[in-house]
Each structure stands twice: as structure tokens, then as C-alpha cells.
N, C-alpha and C positions, 0 to 999 in steps of 0.2 A: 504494500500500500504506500504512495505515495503523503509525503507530509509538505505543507505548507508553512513554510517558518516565514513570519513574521520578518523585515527588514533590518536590518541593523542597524544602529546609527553609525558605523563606519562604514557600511555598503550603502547608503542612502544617497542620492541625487543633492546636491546642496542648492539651492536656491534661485540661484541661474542659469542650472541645469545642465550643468558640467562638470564632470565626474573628474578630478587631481589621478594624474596617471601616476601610477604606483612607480615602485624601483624597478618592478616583473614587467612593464608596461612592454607592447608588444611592438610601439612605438620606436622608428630606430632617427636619429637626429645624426646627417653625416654632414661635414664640414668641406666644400671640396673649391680649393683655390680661394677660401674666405665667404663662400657662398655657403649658407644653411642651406639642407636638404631633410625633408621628414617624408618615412615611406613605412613599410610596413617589414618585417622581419620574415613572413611570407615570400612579400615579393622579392626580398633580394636571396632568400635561398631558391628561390624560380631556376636562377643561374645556375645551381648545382653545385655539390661539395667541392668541386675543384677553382672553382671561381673566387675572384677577390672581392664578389660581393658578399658570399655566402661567409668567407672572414671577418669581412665588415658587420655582418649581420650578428656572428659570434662576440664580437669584441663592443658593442653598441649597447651600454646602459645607461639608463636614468642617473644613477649614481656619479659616471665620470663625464668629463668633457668630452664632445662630440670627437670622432675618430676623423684624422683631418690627414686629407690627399691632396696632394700636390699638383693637381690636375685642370682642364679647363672648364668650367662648371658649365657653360652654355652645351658641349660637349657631353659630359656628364647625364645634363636632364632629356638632350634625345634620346639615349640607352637605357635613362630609368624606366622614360615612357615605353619604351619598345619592350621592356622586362613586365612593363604594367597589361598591358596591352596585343602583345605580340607582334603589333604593327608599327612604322616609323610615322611619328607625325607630319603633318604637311611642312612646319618649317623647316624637315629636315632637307628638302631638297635646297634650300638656300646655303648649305655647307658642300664640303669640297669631301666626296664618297670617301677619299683617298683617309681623309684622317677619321672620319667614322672607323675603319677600318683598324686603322692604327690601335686607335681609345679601344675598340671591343675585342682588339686581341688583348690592353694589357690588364682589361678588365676580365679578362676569361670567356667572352662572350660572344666570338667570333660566327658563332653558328645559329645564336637567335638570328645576327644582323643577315645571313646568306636568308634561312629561311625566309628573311620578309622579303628581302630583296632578288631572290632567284627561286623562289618557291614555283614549281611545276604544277601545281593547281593554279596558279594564278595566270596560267600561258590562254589568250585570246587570239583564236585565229585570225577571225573577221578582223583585228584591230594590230596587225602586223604592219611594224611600219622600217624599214633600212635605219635603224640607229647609230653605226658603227661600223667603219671599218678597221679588219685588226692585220695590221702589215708584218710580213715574213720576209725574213733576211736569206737572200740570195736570188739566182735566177728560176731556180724550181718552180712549178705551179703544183698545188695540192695532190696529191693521188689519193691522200682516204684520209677521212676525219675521222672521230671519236668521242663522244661525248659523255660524261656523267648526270646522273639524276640532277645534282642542282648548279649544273651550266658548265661547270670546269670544262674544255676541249682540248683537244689535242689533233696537233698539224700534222700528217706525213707531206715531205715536201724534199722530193730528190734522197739522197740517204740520211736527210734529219727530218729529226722531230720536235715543233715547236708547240709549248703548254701552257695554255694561261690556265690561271684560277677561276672560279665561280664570280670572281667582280671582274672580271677578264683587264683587269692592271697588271697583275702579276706575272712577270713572260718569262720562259726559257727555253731553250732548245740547248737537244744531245744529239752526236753523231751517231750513228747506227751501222752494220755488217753491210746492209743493203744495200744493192746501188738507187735501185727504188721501190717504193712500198706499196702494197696493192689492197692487203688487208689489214684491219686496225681495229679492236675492241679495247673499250675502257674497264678494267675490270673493278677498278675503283681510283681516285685521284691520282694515285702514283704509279698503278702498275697498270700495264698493257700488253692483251697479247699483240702480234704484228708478225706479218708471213709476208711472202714475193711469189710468186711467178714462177722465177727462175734463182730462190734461193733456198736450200735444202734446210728443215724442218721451222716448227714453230715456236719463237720466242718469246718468253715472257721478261719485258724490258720493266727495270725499276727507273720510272722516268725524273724521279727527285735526284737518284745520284747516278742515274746515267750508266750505266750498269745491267746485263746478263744475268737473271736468276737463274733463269732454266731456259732449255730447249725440250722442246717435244717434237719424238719424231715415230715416222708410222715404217715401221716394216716389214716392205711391200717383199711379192715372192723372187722378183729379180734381187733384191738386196743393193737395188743402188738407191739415192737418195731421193728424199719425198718433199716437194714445191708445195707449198698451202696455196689453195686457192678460193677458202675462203672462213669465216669465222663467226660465230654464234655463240649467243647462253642464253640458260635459265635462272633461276635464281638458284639453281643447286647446281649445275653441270656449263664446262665449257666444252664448246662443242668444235672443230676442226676439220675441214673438206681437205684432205690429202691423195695429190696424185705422184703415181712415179715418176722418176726423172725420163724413165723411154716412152711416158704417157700412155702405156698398155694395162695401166691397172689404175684402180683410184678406190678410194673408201673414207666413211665418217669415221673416227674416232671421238669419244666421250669420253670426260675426263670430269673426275671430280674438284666442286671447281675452287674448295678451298684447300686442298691438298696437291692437287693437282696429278693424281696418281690416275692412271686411265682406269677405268669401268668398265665400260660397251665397245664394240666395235658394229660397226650398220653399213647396209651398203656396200661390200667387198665387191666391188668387180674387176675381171679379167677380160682385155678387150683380143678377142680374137679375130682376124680377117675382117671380114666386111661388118661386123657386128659392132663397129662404132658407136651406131646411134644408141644401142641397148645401152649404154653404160659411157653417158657423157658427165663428168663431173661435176658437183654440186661448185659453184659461183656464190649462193647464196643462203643465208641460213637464218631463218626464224624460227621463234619460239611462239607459240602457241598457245599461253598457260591456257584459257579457256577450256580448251581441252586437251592437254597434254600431249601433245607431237609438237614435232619439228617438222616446220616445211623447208625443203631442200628444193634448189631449185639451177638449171645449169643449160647451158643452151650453146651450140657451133651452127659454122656456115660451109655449107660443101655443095660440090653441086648442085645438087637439088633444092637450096635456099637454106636458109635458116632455119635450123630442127633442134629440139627443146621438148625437157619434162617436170614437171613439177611433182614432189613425192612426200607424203606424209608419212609418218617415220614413228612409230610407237617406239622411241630409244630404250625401253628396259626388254621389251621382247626381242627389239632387231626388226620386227615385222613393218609391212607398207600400208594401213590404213587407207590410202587412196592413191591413184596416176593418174596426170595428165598428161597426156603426150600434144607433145605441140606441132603440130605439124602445115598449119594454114595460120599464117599470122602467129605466127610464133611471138612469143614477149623480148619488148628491151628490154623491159625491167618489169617484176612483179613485187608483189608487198601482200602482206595479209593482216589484217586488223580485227584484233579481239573484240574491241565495243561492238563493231558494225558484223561481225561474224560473216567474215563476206572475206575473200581473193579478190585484190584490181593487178589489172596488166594493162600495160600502152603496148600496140602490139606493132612490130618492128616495121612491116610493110606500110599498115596505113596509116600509123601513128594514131588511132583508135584506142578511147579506154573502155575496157571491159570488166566483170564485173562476175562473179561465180558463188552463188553462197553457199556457205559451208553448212547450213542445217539440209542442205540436200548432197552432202556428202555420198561418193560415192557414184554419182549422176556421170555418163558417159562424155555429153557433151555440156556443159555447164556455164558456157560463157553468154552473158550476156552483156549486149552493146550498150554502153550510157552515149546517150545522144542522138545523132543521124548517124545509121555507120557510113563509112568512110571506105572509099576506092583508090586502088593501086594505080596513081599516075605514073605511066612508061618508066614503069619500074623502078622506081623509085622508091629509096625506102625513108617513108616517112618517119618514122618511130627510131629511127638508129640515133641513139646517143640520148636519150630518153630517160631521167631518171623518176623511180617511181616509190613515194614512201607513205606509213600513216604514222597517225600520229593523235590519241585521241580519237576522237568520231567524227577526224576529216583524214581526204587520202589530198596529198600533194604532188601534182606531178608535173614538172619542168619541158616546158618545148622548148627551143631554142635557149631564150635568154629572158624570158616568163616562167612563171610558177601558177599551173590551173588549182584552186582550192575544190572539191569535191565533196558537200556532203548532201546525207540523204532528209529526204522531205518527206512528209505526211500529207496523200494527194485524195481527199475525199475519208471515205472510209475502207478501212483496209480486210478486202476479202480473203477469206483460206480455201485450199485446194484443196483434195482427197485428202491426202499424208497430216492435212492439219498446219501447213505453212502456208506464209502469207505470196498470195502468188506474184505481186505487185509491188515494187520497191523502186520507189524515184529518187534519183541523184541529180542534183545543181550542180551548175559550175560557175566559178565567181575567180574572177582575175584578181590578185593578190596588189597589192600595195599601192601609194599614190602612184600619179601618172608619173612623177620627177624618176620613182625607182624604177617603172619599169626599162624594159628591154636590158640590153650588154652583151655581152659575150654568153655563150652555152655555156649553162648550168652545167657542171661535172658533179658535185656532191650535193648532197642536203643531210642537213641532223638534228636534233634537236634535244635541250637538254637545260633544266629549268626550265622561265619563262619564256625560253628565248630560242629562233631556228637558226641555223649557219647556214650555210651556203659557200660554195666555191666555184669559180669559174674560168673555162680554156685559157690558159696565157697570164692569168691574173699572179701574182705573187702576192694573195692576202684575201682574208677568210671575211665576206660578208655576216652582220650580227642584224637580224630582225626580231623587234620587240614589241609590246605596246610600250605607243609611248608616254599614256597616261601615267603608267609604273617608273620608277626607278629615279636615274639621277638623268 
């Protein structure tokens, strides 16, 4: 049973109705550059044990004189807010990013400031705008980007590799074995994997000290050495498209991806005589989480045109869940997107996008046309040099030296077929940026990572940054 005790005259309200904060008070009073600050002892363990707020917070009593930092207090109070809040307030943008950064490393707090400021839920397609260009030392042009969840990239460019940070001020570049880079995954800020072409197995580079952790390499039944031709993860496996040096064999290797000890092998083929097309190398490698495969996907030109398969890959069985074989309008590029459960390809002859869902897995002929389809002018291949990515629940895909944005609409009411799926699915398309950014040179890369997409292009020596630009500095 509950008891109701009477007020006490030392717990009592005195008269004008403010209660003398005790010695315990929760109240913490910081001194910082001759500026009083009062906050809550809550919000400065927000920071976390390792922080010099959560010290401040420890050492902060009624009893003594305020704990006094030698610091810039204007400074100061935008990090408090961002500690209060989670967000920068608006007059932060009147300061210089560069010493926000400074103050909330030596406050401990370098990671509230990225989230606000390069947080990946905050990425607006529709409201992409060319904020930045980020310039690369030498004559190289980009061959493969790489991105992390909250923005950090990284450059292949000739045999180096240039890295900014998540506020992309921070730049370095390391020389590399390669003469140049083809593939490139970020496996987290510092380390990457990164293959060639034409250079035997797959390296995991430590890109803070420049430096070889490891090589991974797949051996093939000749016993000569294996060129990466392409690279993928999941949140538990990294995943590696390796073919021979006599290019008669190729296969996936799976690799556990924080040990990096192999697991799986997928995909083993031996290319006999005419039997090329059975067993053309995976180029590229998604993950699926949605439903658990990897799509593989690889494509050549031989006589007969352009021939290409696309493969879903159950990695713990080894087994193939679905093929497409590409043989009429074979893809430049494909991408597959979890939100929209749906395959797009720009298809190499007409430069056509198409579109295949996946809840009809399975289906023989699967593609279908977004738009008016499109015809092969005297031969001509439209679609060559084509990149294609998603990104969220839009797909992006580059003609020339534009970026089509793609997403899908709600056209009436949406009917179902036999099977129970919707038989009707309408895709937009919306030309990206002000009129100033569009056209330049062809698009070679696209990526994306926080709020923010990259871009690189033929000849350029420096990585385009597209943002909103309501956000940030």
C-alpha cells in the first residue's frame, strides 16, 4: 500500500516558487573562456564515458567553482546544442565547418557532429544540387570510387588512392602495387579491398598508413594467378569475382568479412572450347539483404554482339536461385534495389531502361521497358558506357554527361494478377540538378554515401560532390 507523507518543511516550495538547488543538484555550471554555461548532467554524459564532457559532468558540483576550459564559448554553445538536440542550430552555419570540427574532436565528440552533418537518412534526391568539387593530384582520371555509410570516399586514380573524410576537408593519398584500379570497396574508413584486371589476387589496403594487410587469392586448376574482376559485401561476408590469368576458369569466393578467412566458394567455372558464353565472369556484385542472395552479374562482346547473364546466388548452399541470360539488348550496366524489389538495366544497344521484379522471380522473360522502348539506330550502341545504380527508392542512371533520376509512382488504383502481385508498376523520370550543373563530360562513376552522391567523369582529374543544399555548410 502506498503512503502519502505529508510535505516537509525542507522539501517544501518557498514562496516564489523556486526550489535552492541542493549540493546533489543535477545542475552542472561550466565556465568556458569566462562564459557561464548551465546544462544538465544528463546531457553532457549524452557524449559518452570517453568524452570531456562526461569528465566535466563528473567533476561539476554545487559545492566548488565552476570547472573552467580554456576554450571558445561561442564555439562551445553550438556543440552543447547539438548534444541537447542532436541537430546543429541554424547559426551554426555562420562559423567556419573546419573549427566545429577541431572543438568536437577535442571535446570527444566528433561523431555527434558527422551524424548531423552527413547522416544518410537525411540524403534528398529530388533536392541534389553540385556543391563541391574535390580535386586529385596528378594526371589520372578516377577508375573506381568507394564510399562509407557516413560520406568518407575514397579515389582510385592511376596506381593511387586519394581519401577524404566524412567533412571531405581531410585529404590523403597512398601509392598502390597497381598500375591501375578497377575495383574498390570500402570496408570501413580505413581499410579497402581493391583488385585490377591485370593484377594477381585481392588486397586489403590499410588506407590511414598506406600499407598491405593481406592479399587474397583464389586457386584456380591451372595454378597461375587470379585478376579480381570484381567486388561485393554483406554485412557479414566479403565477397570477390576471380578469374584466371589464361581467363579459362573464373569463380566467386566468400570470405568472412571480419576475419577475412574464406567460407564459400560459388560459381566454379571451366571455360572449354566454344563454351564461353556459359561461364563469362561476374563484373559485378550485389547484395540482396531483402532476400538473401547475391546478384552476380558479367557480360562480353564477340561476334555475335554483346552476350551477358545475370545470377542469383544462394552463397551458403553455392546454389543459383534465378538466370538471366542476356542475349537481345544485353545490359551496360544493371543494379538491383531492395526498397523497390525490382532489377533496372540500361540496355547496351538502345540505351533503354528496363525494369524486372523480383517478386516474380524466376519468370523466363522478365524485363520490362520504362518509357517508349527504344530502336537500334544503324547500329549503334546507344547504352555503351552507361552507368546504372540505386540508391534508396530511386535508381540513377547516367547518359552521357546527365544523370536520369527514376522513381516509381502510384497510377490510379493498383490491381493484382493471378499469383497475387501487382500487375502495374509506373516509373518517372526527372532530370537531376539545376540547369548550371547539367551536361560535361560522361559520367564514368556514381556512389553514394551519407547525405551526399559522387560522381566522376572521362578526362576529369576530380570527384564531383552532390548534396542538398539546404543541409550542411
Amino acid at each position: 500500500m502506498l503512503k502519502f507523507m505529508p510535505p516537509s518543511a525542507e522539501s517544501a516550495l518557498p514562496r516564489n516558487g523556486f526550489k535552492k538547488i541542493k549540493s546533489e543538484s543535477n545542475i552542472a555550471t561550466i565556465d568556458v573562456g569566462g562564459q557561464l554555461f548551465q546544462t544538465t548532467k544528463q546531457t553532457l554524459n549524452l557524449a559518452g564515458p570517453d568524452s570531456l564532457f562526461s569528465r566535466i559532468s563528473e567533476s561539476a558540483s554545487a559545492r566548488l567553482a565552476p570547472p573552467f576550459i580554456d576554450r571558445d564559448p561561442e564555439l562551445f554553445s553550438i556543440l552543447l546544442s547539438l548534444l541537447r538536440t542532436g541537430n546543429l542550430p541554424s547559426k551554426a552555419k555562420a562559423l567556419d565547418l573546419q573549427d566545429l570540427i577541431f572543438e568536437s574532436q577535442f571535446y570527444g565528440i566528433e561523431t555527434f557532429l558527422m551524424n548531423s552533418l552527413s547522416n544518410p537518412s537525411h540524403f534528398d534526391a529530388f533536392n541534389l544540387e553540385k556543391s563541391l568539387i574535390l580535386p586529385l593530384n596528378g594526371r589520372d582520371s578516377p577508375s573506381a570510387i568507394a564510399t562509407t555509410p557516413f560520406g568518407s570516399v575514397h579515389v582510385a586514380h592511376g596506381s593511387k588512392i586519394t581519401s577524404f573524410d566524412w567533412s571531405l576537408r581531410k585529404k590523403s593519398t597512398i601509392l598502390t602495387q597497381f598500375t591501375a584500379i578497377d575495383s574498390m570497396l570500402a570496408i570501413s574508413p580505413r581499410l579497402a579491398a581493391v583488385g585490377a584486371t591485370d593484377f594477381s589476387g585481392l588486397q586489403i589496403l590499410d588506407l590511414e598508413n598506406g600499407f598491405v594487410k593481406e592479399t587474397l587469392n583464389w586457386e584456380n586448376v591451372t595454378k597461375t594467378g587470379s585478376t579480381v574482376q570484381g567486388i561485393g559485401s554483406s554485412p557479414e561476408f566479403l565477397f570477390a569475382s576471380f578469374e584466371s590469368a589464361r581467363r579459362n576458369s573464373n569463380s566467386i569466393m566468400v570470405y568472412d568479412l571480419n576475419s577475412l578467412s574464406p567460407v564459400n566458394e560459388i560459381g566454379h567455372y571451366e571455360i572449354y572450347g566454344a563454351e564461353i558464353n556459359s561461364a563469362i565472369p561476374a563484373t559485378k556484385l550485389n547484395w540482396v539483404s531483402g532476400y538473401g542472395l547475391l546478384m552476380a552479374s558479367g557480360s562480353h562482346s564477340g561476334p555475335s554482339g554483346v552476350l551477358g547473364n545475370i545470377k542469383f546466388w544462394d552463397t551458403r548452399s553455392g546454389n543459383v536461385v534465378w538466370e538471366i541470360k542476356e542475349n537481345v539488348d544485353c545490359f551496360s550496366d544493371v543494379t538491383v534495389s531492395d526498397n523497390l524489389s525490382a532489377i533496372f538495366k540500361v540496355g547496351v544497344n538502345t540505351g533503354g531502361m528496363f525494369f524486372a521484379d523480383l517478386r516474380n522471380i524466376g519468370a523466363e522473360n522478365p524485363w520490362v521497358p520504362l518509357g517508349e522502348r527504344k530502336k537500334v539506330v544503324n547500329g549503334k550502341k546507344e547504352g555503351s558506357g552507361c552507368k546504372i545504380e540505386s540508391h534508396g527508392s530511386q535508381v540513377f542512371c547516367s547518359k552521357g554527361g546527365n544523370i536520369e533520376l527514376w522513381s516509381e509512382v502510384v497510377v490510379g488504383s493498383k490491381k493484382s494478377s493471378k499469383n497475387g502481385m501487382e500487375d502495374d508498376r509506373h516509373f518517372r523520370k526527372n532530370l537531376m540538378g539545376r540547369m548550371k550543373d547539367m551536361g560535361g563530360s560522361r559520367i564514368t562513376n556514381v556512389a553514394f554515401g551519407g547525405n551526399k552522391m559522387f560522381m566522376t567523369r572521362k578526362d576529369q582529374q576530380t570527384v564531383e560532390v552532390w548534396q542538398n543544399s539546404a543541409r550542411g555548410f
